[in-house]
N, C-alpha and C positions, 0 to 999 in steps of 0.2 A: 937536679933531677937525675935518676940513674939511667944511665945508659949506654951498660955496659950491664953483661955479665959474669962474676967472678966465679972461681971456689971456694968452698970453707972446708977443714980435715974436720973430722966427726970430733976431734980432744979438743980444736979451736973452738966448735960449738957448744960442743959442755961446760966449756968456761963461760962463754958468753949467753948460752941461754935462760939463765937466771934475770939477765937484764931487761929491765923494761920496756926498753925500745928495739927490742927483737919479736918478730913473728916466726914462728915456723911452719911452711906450707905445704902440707902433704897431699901429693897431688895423684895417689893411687885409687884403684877404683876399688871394687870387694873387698880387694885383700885387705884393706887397713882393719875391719870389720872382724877377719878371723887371724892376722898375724898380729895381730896389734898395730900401737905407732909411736912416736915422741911424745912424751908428757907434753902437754898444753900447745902441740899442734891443734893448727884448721884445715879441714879438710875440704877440698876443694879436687873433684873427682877433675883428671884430665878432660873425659868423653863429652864434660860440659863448660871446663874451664874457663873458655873463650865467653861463651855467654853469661856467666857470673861474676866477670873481672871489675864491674860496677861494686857489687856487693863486698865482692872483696876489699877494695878500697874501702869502702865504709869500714869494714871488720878492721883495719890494721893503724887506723885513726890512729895518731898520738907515735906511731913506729916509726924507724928512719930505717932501719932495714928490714929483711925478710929474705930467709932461706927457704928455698924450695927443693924438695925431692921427691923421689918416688922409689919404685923399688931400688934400683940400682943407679939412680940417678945418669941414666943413659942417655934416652929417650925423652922420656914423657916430660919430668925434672926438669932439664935444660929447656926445651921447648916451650914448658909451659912459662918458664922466667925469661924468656925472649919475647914471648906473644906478651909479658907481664909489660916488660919493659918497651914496647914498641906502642903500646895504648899509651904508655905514659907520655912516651914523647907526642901522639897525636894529641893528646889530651891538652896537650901546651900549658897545662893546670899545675901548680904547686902543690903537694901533694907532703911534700918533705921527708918523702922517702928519695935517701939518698943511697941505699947499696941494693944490690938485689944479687943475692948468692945460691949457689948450687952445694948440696951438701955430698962431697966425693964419696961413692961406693953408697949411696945412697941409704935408705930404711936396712937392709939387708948386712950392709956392712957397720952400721950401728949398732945393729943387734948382735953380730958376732962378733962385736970388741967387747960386748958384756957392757953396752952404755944401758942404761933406765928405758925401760919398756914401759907403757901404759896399755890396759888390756879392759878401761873402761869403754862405756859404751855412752856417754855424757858428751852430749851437742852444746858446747864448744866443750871440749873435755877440758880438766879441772886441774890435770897436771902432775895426777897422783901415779907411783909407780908400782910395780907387783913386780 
């Protein structure tokens, strides 16, 4: 069970987010809406996060990790993968998510390394890039 949480550098993740047992959790509120996000992120706004960490388990079924960020991965990011990982241990459940990562320099500094932007508007989006 994780309990701990790590970073990941944005070129670590675009190696590894093609893999199947990665999620990517983006956990902005608005803005994902008008700046875009990472192809085949779930979006999971902060200002409610705590109360849909149920759901979200469900959603990441079959994953052993999952990165989480937000704008800048500061704040919100970090937070919301501690408040992740602290239900898990209450949860005392097996779950078989075994990492839980923070993506450095978060949404904002993805987009300005020129990584793949998606600017769909598809609940769970699809993964496509513009």
């Amino acid at each position: 069970m994780a309990r701990s949480v790590s970073y990941i550098t944005g070129a670590q993740l675009l190696s590894l987010r093609r893999r199947p047992n990665i999620a990517i959790i983006d956990v902005r509120d608005d803005e994902r809406s008008y700046d875009g996000h990472i192809a085949g992120s779930l979006h999971y706004a902060s200002g409610t996060f705590t109360d849909k960490i149920s759901d979200l388990i469900q959603d990441v079924k079959g994953q052993d990790t999952l990165v989480f960020h937000c704008a800048l991965s500061q704040v919100r990011g970090p937070t919301c993968a501690r408040r992740f990982t602290s239900y898990l241990e209450e949860m005392k459940e097996d779950t078989g998510i075994k990492s839980v990562l923070v993506l450095e320099r978060g949404f904002n500094g993805w987009e300005a390394s020129g990584r793949p932007v998606c600017h769909c508007t598809d609940v769970p989006c699809k993964g496509e890039t513009a």
